[in-house]
RODO-2510 file (C-alpha; in nm, 4 decimals, decimal comma):
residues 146
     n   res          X          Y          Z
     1     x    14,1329     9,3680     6,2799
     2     x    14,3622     9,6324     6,4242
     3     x    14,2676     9,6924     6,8195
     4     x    14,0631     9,9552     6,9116
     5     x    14,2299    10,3128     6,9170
     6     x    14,0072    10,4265     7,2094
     7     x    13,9625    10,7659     7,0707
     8     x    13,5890    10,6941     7,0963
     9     x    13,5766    10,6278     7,4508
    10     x    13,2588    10,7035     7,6210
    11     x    13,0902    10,7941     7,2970
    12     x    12,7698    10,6053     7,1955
    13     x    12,7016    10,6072     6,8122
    14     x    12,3800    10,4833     6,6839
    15     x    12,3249    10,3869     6,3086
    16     x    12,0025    10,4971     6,0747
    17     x    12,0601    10,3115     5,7681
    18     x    11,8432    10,2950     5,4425
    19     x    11,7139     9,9384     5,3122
    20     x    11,6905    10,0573     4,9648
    21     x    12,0019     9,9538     4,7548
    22     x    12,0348     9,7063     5,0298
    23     x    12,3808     9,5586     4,8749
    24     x    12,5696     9,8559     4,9302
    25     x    12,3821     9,9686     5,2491
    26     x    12,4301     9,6518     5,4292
    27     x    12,8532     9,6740     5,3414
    28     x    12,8349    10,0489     5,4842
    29     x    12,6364     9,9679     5,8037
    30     x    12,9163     9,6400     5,8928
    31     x    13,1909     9,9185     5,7910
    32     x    13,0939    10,1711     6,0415
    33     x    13,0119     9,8910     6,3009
    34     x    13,3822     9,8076     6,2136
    35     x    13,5087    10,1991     6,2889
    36     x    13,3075    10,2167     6,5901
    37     x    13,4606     9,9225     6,7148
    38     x    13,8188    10,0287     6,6227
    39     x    13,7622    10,3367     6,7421
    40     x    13,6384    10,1818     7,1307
    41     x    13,3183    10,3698     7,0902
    42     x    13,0018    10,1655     7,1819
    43     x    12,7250    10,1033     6,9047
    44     x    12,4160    10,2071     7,0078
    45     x    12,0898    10,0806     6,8139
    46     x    12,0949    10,0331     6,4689
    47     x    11,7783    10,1311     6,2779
    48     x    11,6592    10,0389     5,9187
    49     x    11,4524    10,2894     5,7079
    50     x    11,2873    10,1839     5,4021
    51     x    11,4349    10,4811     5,2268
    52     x    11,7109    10,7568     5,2447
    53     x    11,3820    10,9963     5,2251
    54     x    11,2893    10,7839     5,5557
    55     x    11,6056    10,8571     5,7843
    56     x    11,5853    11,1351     5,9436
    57     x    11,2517    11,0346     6,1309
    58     x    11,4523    10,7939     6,2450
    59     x    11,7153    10,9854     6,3460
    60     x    11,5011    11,2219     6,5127
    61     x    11,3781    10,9231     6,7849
    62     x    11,7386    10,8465     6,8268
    63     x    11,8510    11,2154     6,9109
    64     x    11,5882    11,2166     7,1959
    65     x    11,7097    10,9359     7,3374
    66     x    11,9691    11,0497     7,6501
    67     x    12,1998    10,7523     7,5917
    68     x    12,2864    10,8223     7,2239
    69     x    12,5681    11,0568     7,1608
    70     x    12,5497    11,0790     6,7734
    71     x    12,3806    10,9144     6,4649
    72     x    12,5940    10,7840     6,1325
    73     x    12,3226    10,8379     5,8401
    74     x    12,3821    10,5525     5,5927
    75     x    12,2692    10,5413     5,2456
    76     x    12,2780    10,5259     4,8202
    77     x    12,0866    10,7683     4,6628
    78     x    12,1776    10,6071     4,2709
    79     x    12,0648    10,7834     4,0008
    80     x    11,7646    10,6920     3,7691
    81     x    11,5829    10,8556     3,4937
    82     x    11,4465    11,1577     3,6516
    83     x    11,5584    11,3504     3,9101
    84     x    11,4311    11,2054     4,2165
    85     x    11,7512    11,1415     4,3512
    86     x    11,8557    11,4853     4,3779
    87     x    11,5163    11,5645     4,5535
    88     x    11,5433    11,2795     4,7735
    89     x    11,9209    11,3949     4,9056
    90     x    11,8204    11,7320     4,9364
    91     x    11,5566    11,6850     5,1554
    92     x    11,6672    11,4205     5,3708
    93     x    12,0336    11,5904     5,3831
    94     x    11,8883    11,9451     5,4792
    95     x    11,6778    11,7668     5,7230
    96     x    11,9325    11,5600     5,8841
    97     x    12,1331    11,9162     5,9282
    98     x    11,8387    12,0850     6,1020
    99     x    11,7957    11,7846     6,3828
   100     x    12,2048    11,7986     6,3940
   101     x    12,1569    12,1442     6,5512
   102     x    11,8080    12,1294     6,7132
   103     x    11,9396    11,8350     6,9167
   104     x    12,2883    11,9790     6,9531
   105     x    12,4250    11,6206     6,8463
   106     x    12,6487    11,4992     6,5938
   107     x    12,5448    11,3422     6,2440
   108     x    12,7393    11,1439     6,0246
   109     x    12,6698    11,2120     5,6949
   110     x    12,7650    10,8624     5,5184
   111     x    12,4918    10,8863     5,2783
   112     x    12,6298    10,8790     4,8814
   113     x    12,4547    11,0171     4,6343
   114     x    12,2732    11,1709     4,4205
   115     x    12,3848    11,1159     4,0689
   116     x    12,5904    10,8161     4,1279
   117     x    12,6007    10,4586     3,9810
   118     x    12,5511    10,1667     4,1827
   119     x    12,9134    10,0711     4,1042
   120     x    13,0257    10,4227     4,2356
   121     x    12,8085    10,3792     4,5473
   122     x    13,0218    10,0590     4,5701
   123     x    13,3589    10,2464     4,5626
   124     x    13,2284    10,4508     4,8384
   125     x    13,0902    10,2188     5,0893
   126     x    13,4382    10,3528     5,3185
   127     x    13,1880    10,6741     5,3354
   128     x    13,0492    10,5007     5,6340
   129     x    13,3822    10,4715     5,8306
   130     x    13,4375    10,8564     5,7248
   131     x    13,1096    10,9125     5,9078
   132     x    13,1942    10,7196     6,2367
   133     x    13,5334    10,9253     6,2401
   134     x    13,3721    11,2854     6,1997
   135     x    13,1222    11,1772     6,4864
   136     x    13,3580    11,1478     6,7426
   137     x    13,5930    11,4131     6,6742
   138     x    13,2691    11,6195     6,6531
   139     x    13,1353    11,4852     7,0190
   140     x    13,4914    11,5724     7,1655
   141     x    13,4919    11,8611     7,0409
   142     x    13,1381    11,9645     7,1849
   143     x    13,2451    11,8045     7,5100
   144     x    13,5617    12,0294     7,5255
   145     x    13,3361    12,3522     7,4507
   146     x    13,1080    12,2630     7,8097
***
């Protein structure tokens, strides 16, 4: 692995990721523990939901927590025969937004879906690294605003 960039200095990044379509969720969260690393941010807990619907309550407990910067959202909403995916990322993705802002702290949307197959949620299991990356720019950029 390449060493650390340190553009995440001094940033703590916790990780809310879903159980459900465990095979693909358990590449993304070791991907963005990779991207935190390589990025010399610190990894702050890492929390498993049973479900994408499940996160941000999670994520909620983590944003009130002083020493946690941001929260990567990690998930695979695949599609099945009805539309529940679509209600599932909707409401958990509008909900993640809304604690984003109430908290005034960054979140990492690295949850794929809806619609997708499980071998498309494979292809984008690098969703999780794009996650990390927005987090910190976003935190610097907050920081630079105080």
């Amino acid at each position: 692995m390449a060493k650390n960039t340190g553009a995440g200095a001094g940033v703590c990044i916790a990780v809310v990721a879903s159980e459900y379509n465990f095979d693909v969720t358990s590449s993304m969260v070791e991907r963005a523990k990779e991207e935190i690393r390589f990025l010399g941010a610190t990894l702050g807990p890492v929390v498993r939901t049973p479900g994408v619907y499940d996160i941000p309550l999670a994520v909620k407990a983590l944003f009130a927590r002083k020493d946690v910067d941001a929260v990567v959202a990690l998930g695979a909403v695949i599609e099945g025969e009805t539309q529940h995916d679509e209600v599932v990322m909707n409401q958990a993705a509008r909900k993640l937004a809304d604690l984003s802002v109430d908290y005034g702290k960054p979140l990492g949307l690295g949850i794929t879906g809806p619609g997708e197959t499980r071998l498309q949620a494979q292809e984008r299991i690098e969703n999780a690294a794009n996650a990390v990356r927005a987090v910190v720019k976003m935190v610097q950029r907050l920081r630079d605003l105080d």
